[in-house]
Backbone as CSV, one residue per row, in Angstrom:
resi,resn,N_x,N_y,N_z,CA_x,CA_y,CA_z,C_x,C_y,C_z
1,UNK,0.842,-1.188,0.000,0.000,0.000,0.000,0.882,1.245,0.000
2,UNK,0.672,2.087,-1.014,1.640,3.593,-1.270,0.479,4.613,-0.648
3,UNK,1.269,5.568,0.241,1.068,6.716,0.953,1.784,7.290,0.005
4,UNK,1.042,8.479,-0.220,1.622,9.929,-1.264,0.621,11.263,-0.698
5,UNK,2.074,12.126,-0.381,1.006,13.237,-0.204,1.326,14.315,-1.026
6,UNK,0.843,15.645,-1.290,0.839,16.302,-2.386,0.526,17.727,-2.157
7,UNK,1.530,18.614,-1.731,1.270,19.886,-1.289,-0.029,20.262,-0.134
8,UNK,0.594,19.575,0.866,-0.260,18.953,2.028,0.498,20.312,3.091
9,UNK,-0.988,20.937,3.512,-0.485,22.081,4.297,-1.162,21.535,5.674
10,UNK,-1.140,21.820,6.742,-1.903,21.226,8.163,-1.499,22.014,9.120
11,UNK,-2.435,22.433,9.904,-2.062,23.440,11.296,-3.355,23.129,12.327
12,UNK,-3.384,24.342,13.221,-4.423,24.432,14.086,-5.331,25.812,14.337
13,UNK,-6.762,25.590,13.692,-7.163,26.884,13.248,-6.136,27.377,12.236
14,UNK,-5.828,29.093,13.146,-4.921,30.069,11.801,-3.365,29.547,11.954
15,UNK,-3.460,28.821,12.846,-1.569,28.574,12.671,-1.051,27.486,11.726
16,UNK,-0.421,27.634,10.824,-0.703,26.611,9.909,1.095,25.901,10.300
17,UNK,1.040,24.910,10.603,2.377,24.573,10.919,3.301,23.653,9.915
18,UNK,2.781,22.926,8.764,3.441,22.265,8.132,2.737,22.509,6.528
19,UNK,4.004,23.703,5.514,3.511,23.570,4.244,4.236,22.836,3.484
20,UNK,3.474,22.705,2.455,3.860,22.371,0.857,4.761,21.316,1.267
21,UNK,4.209,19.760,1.720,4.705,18.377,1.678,3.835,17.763,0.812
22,UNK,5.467,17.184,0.062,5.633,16.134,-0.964,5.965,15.256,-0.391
23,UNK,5.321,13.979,-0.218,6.273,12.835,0.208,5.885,11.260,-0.009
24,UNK,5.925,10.636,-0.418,5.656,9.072,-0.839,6.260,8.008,0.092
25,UNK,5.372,7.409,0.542,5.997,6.065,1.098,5.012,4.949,0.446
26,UNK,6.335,3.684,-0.466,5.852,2.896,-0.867,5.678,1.911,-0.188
27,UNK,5.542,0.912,-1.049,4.395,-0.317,0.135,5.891,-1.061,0.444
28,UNK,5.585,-1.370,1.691,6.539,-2.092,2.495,7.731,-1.161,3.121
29,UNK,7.942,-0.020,2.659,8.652,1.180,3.051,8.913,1.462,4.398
30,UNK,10.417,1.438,4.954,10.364,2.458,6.599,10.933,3.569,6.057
31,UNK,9.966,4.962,5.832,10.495,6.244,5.602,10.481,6.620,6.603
32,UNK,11.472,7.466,7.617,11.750,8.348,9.051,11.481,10.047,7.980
33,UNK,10.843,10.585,9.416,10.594,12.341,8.931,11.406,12.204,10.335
34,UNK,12.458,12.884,10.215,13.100,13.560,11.535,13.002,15.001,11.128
35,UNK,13.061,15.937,12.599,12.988,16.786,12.968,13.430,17.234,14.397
36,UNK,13.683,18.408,15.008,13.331,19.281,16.061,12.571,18.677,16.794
37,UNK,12.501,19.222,18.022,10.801,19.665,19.040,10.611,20.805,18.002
38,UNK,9.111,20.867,17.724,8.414,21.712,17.134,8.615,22.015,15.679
39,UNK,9.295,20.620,15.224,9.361,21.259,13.688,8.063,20.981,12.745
40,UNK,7.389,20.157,13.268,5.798,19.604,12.715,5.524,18.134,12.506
41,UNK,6.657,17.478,13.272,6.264,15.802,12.916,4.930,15.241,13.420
42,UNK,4.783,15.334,14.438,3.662,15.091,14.962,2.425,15.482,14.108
43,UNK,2.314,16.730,13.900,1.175,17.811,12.707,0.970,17.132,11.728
44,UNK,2.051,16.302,10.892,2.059,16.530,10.068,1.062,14.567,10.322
45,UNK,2.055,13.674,11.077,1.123,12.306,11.462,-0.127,12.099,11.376
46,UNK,-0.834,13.506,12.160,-2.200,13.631,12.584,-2.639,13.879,11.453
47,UNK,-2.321,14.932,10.419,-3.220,15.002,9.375,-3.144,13.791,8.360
48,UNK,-2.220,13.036,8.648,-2.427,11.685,7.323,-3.340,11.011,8.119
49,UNK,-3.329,10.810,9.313,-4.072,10.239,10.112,-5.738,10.862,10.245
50,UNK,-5.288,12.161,9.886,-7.250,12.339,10.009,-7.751,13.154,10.861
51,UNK,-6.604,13.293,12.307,-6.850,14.328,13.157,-6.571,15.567,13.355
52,UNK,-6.091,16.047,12.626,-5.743,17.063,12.614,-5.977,17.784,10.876
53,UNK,-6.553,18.833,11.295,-6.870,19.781,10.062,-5.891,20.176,8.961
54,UNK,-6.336,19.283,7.330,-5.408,19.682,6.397,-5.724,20.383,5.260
55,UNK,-5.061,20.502,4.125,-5.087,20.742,3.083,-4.031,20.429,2.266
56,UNK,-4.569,19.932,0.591,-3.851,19.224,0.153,-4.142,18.081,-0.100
57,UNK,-3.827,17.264,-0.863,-3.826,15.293,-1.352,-3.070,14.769,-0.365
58,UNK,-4.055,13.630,-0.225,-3.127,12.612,0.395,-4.506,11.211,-0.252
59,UNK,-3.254,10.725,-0.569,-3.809,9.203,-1.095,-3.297,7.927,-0.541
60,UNK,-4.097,6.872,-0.749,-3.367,5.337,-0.068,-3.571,4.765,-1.100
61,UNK,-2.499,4.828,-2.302,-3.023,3.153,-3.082,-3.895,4.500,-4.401
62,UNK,-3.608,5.153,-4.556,-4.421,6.668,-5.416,-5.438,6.922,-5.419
63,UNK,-6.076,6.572,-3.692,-7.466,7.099,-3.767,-7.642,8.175,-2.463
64,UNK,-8.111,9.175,-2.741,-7.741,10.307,-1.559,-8.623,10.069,-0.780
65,UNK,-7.812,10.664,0.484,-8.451,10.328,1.778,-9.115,11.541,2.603
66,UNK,-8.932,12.771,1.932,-9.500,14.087,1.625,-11.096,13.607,2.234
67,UNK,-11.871,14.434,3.282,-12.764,13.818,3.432,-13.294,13.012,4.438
68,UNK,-12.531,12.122,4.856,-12.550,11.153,5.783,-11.918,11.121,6.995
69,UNK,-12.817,10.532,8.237,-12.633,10.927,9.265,-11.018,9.889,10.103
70,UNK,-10.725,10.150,11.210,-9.803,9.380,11.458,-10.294,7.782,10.933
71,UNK,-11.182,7.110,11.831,-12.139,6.394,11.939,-11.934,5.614,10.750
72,UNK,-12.696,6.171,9.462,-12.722,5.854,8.467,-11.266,5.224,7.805
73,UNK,-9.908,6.316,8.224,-8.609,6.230,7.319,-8.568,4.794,8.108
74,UNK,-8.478,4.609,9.193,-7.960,3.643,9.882,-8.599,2.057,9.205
75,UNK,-9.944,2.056,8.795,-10.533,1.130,8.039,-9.678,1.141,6.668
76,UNK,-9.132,1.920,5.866,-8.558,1.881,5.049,-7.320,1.413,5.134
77,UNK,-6.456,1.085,6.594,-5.282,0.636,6.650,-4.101,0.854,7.073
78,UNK,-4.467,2.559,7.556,-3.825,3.453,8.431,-3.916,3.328,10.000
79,UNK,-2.851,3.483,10.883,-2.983,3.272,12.431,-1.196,4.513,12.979
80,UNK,-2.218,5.079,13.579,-1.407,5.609,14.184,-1.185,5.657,15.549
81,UNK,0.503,5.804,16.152,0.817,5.166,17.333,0.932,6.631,17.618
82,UNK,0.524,7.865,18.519,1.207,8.952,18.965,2.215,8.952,19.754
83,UNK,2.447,9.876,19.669,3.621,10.711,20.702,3.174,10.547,22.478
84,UNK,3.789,9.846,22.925,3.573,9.686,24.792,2.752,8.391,24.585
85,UNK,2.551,7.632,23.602,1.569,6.348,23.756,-0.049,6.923,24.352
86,UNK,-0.248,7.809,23.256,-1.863,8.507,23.898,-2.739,7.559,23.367
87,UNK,-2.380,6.295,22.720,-3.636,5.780,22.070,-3.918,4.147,23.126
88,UNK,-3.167,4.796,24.592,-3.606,3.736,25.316,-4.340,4.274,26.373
89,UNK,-5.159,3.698,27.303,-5.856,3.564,28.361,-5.610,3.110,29.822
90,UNK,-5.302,4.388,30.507,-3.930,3.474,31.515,-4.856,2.759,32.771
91,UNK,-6.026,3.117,32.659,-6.622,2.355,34.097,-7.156,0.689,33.494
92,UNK,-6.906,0.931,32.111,-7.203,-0.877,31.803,-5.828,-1.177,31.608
93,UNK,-6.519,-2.698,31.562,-5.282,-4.022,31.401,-4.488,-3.981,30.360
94,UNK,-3.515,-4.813,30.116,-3.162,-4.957,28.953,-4.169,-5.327,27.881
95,UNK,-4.815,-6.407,28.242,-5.793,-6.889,26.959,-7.042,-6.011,27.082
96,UNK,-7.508,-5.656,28.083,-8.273,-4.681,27.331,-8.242,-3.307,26.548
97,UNK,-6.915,-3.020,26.560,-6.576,-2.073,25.512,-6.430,-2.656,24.051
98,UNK,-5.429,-4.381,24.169,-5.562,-4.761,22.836,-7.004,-5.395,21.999
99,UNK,-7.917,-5.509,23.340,-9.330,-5.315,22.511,-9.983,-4.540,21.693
100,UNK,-9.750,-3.175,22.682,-10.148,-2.124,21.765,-9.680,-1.948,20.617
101,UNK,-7.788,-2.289,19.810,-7.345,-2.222,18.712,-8.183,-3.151,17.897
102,UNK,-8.826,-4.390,18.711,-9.477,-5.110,17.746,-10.493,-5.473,17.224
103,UNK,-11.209,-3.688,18.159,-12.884,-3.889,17.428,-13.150,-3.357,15.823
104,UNK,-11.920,-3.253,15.034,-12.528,-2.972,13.799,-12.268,-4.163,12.971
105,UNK,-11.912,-5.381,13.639,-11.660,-6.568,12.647,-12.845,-7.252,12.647
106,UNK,-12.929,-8.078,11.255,-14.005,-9.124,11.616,-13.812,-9.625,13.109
107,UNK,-15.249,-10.214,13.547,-15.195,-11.244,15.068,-13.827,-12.471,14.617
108,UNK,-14.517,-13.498,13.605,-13.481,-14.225,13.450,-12.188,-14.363,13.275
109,UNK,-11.580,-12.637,13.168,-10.329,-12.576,12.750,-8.930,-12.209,14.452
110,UNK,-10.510,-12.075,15.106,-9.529,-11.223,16.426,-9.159,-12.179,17.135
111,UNK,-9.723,-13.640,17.472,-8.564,-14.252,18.239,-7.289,-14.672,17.501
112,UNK,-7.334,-14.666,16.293,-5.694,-15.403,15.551,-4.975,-13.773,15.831
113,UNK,-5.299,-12.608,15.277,-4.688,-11.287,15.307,-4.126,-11.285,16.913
114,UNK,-4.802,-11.852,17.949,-4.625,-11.769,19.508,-3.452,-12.783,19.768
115,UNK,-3.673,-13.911,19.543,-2.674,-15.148,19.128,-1.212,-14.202,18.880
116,UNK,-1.254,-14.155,17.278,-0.092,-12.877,16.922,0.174,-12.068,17.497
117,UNK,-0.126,-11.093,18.215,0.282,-9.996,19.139,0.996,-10.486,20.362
118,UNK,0.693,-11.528,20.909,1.164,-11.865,22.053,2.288,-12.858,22.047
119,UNK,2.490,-13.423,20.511,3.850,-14.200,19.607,5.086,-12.734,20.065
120,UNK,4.537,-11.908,19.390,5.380,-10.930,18.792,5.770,-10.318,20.482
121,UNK,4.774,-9.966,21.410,5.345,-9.005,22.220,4.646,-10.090,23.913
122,UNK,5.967,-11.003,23.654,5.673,-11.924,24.710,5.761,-11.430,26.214
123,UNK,6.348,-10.273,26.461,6.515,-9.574,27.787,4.462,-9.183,28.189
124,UNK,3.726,-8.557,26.936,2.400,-8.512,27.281,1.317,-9.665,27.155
125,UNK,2.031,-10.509,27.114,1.105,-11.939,27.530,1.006,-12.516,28.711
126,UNK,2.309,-12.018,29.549,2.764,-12.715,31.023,1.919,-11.078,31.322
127,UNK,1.337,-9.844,31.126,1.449,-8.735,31.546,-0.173,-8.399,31.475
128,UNK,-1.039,-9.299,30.502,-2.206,-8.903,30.253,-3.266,-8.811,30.881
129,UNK,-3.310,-9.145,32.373,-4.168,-8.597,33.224,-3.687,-7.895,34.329
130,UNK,-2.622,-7.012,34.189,-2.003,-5.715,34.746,-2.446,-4.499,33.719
131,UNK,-2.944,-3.328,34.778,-3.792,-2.276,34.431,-1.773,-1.470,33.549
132,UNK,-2.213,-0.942,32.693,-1.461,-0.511,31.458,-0.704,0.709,32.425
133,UNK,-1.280,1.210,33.161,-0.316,2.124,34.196,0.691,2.423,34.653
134,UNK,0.605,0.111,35.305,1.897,0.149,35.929,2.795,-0.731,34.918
135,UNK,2.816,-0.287,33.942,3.625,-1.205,32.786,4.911,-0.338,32.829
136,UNK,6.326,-0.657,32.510,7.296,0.105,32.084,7.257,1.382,31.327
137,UNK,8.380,2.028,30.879,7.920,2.665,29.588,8.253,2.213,28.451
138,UNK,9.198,0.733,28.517,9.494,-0.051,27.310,7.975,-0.709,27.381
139,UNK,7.504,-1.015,28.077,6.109,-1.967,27.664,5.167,-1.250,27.455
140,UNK,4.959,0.180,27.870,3.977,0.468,27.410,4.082,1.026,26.207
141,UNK,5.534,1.142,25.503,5.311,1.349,23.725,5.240,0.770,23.415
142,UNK,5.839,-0.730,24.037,4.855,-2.292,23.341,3.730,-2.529,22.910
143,UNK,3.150,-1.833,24.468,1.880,-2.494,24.400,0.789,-1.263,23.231
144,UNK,1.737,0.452,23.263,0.336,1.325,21.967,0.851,0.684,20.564
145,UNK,1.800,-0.288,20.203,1.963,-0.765,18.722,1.286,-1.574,18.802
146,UNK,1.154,-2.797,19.800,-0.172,-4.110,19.523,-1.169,-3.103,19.589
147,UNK,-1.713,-2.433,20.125,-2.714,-1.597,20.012,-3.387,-1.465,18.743
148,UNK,-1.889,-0.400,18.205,-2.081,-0.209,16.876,-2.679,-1.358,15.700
149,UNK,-1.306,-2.078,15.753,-1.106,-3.359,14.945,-2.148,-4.004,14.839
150,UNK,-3.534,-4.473,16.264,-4.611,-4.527,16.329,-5.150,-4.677,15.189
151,UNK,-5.757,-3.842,15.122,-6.435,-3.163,13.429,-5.614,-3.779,12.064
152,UNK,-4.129,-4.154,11.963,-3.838,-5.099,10.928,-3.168,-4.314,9.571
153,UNK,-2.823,-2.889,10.055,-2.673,-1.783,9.306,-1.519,-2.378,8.177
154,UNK,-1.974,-1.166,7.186,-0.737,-1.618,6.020,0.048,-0.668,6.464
155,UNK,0.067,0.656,6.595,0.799,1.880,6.972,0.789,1.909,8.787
156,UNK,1.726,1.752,9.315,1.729,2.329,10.399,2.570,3.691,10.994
157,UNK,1.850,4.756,11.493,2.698,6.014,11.782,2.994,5.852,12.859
158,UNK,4.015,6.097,13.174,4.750,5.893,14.532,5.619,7.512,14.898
159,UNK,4.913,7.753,15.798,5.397,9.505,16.901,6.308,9.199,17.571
160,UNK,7.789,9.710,17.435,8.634,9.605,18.317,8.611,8.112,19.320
161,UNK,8.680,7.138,18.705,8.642,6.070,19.575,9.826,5.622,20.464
162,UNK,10.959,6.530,20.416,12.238,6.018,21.127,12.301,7.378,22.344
163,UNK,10.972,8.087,22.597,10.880,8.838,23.527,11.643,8.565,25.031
164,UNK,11.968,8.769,25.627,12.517,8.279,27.300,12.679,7.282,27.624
165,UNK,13.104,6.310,26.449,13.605,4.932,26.911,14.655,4.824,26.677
166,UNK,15.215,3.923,27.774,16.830,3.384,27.806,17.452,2.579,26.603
167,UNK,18.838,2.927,26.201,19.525,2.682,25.200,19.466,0.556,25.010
168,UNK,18.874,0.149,26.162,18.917,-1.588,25.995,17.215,-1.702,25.911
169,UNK,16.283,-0.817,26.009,15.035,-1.102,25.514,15.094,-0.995,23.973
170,UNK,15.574,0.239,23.661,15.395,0.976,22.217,15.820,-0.384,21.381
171,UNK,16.797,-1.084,21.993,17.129,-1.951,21.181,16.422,-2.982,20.515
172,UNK,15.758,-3.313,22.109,14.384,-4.448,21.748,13.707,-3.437,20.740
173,UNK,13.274,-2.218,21.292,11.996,-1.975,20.038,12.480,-1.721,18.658
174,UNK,13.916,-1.916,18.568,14.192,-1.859,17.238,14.112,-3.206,16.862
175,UNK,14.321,-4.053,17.158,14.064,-5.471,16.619,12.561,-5.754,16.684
176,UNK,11.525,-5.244,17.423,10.339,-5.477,17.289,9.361,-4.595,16.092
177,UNK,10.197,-3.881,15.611,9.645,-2.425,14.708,10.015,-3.548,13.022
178,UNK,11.243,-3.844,13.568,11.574,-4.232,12.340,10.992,-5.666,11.690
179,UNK,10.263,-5.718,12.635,9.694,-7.485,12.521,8.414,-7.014,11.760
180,UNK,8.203,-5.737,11.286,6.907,-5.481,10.724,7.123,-5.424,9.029
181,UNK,8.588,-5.643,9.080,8.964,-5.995,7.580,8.678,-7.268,6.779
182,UNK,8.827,-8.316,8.133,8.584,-9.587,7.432,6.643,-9.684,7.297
183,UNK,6.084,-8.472,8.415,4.546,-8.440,8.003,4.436,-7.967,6.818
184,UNK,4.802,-7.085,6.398,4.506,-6.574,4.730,4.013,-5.324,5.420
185,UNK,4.454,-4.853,6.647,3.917,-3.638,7.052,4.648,-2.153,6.886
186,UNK,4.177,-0.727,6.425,5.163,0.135,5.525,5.242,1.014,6.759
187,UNK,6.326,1.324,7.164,6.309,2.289,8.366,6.616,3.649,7.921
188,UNK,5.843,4.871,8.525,6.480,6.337,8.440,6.449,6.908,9.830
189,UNK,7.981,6.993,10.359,8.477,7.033,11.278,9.029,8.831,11.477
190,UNK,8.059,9.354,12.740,8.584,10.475,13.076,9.927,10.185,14.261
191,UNK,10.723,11.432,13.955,11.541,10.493,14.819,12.652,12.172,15.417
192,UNK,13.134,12.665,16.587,14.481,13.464,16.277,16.095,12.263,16.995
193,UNK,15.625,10.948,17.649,16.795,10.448,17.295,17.006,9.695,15.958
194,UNK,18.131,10.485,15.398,18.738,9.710,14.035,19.475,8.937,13.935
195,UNK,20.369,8.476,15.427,20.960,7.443,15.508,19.664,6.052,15.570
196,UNK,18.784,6.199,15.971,17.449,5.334,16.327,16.851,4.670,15.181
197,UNK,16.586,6.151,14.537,16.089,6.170,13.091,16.839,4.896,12.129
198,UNK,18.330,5.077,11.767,19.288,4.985,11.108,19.135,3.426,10.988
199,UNK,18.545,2.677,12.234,18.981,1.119,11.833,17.453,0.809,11.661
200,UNK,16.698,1.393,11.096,15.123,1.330,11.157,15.035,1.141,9.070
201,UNK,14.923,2.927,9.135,14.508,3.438,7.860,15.202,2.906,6.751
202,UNK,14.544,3.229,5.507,15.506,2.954,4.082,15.435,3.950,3.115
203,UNK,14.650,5.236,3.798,14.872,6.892,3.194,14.911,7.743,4.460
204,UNK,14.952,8.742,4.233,14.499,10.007,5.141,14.557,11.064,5.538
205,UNK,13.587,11.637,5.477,13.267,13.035,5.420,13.657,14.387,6.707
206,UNK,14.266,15.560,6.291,14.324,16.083,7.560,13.206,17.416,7.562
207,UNK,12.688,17.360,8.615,11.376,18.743,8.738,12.244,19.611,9.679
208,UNK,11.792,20.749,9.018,12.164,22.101,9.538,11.435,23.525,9.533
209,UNK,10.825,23.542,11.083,9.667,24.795,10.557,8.295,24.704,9.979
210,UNK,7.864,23.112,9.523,6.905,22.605,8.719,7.842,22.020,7.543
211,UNK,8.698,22.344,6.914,9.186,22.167,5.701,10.166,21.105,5.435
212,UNK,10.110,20.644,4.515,10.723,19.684,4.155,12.659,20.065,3.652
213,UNK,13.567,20.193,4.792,14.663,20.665,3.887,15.937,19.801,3.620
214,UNK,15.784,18.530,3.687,16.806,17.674,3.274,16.161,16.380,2.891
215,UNK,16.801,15.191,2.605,16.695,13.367,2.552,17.583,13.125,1.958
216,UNK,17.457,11.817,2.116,18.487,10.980,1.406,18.143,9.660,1.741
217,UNK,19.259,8.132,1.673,19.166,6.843,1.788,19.030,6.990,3.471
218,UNK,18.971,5.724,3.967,18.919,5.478,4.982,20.491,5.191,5.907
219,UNK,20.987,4.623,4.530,22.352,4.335,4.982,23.231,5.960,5.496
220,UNK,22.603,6.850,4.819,23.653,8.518,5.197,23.387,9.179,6.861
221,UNK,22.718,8.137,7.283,22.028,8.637,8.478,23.180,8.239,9.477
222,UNK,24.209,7.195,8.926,25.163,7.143,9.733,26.124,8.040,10.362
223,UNK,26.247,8.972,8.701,26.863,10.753,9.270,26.364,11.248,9.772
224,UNK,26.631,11.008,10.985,25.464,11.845,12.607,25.848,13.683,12.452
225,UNK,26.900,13.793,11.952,27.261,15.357,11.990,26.114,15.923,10.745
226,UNK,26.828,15.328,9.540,25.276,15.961,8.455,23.825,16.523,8.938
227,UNK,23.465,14.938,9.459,22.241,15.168,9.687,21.634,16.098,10.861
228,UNK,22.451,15.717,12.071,22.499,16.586,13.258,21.966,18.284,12.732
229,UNK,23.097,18.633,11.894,22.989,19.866,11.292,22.104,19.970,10.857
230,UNK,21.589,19.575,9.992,19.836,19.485,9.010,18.821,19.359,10.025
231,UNK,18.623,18.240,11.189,17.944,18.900,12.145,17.620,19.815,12.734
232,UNK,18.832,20.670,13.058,18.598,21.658,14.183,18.719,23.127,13.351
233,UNK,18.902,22.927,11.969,19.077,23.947,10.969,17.552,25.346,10.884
């Protein structure tokens, strides 16, 4: 499934925080948008996602999504993980948060999808009737991607997911991020660590201000000085 967007402007009310994005992610794709605090990654998530107010094309597969509510994109194949894991519920359990990811599947499809989730992120199977609260902060980004994943998405957006976790978690969630390759799953990864980014992505983009002012391969992300600079530029 190809994400393309097309002079895609998005803000709040009159503040318009992210113009004139071009950007394509093809199917099976990990594209990273790094940026700043405040350069518009987040802004820019929400409006492919639906929540946040845009303007501009955006298509999945070349049919625009212009129109349609979060709700709706998400039936189409889209899931987004935010920034702080807001798409969990901290006074429920583990599984009853991964329920909720799985009320948009057929009935018959949610115990094998449940099966799978708990393959993949075996720490929330021993964890699933502990209220989501007292989970780590490595488990509880575990536990908003099964969330996500739930739903069975082709595109998953992922907000800063290497937020305040320790350099031997990040690791696990890099091996668990990357296991969404052998799903056929296309990631677009906001991100401002680029060392994080770097063993993830296979393009990526840098935002600045709203704007799009650098990319390249995934492999250039190794020149931490380049990019550093293009970040904070």
């Amino acid at each position: 499934m190809t994400l393309a967007l097309s002079k895609l402007h998005a803000g709040y009310g009159r503040i318009e925080v992210c113009r004139e994005i071009d950007l394509v992610v093809a199917d099976g794709e990990f594209l990273a948008v790094l940026g700043a605090n405040g350069a518009g990654k987040s802004t820019l998530l929400g409006a492919i996602a639906g929540s946040v107010v845009s303007r501009g094309r955006i298509e999945l597969d070349g049919k625009p999504l212009e129109g349609l509510n979060a709700r709706d994109r998400a039936r189409h194949g889209l899931a987004l993980v935010p920034e702080g894991r807001r798409n969990l519920f901290s006074p429920l359990t583990v599984m009853e948060n991964v329920q909720l990811g799985l009320r948009l599947l057929p009935a018959g499809d949610r115990g094998r999808t449940l099966d799978e989730l708990f393959t993949m992120f075996p720490i929330l199977a021993t964890r699933r009737a502990q209220p989501a609260v007292l989970l780590s902060g490595g488990e509880q980004q575990m536990l908003a991607l099964a969330v996500a994943l739930a739903r069975r998405p082709s595109l998953l957006l992922l907000d800063e997911p290497s937020q305040g976790l320790a350099p031997l978690v990040l690791q696990n969630l890099v091996e668990q991020i990357g296991e969404l390759r052998r799903m056929g799953v296309a990631v677009l990864l906001a991100e401002q660590n680029h060392r994080f980014a770097a063993q993830l992505c296979d393009r990526y983009l840098v935002l600045s201000s709203g704007e799009i002012v650098d990319g390249g391969d995934g492999n250039q992300l190794q020149d931490a000085e380049h990019v550093a600079h293009a970040i904070m530029a």
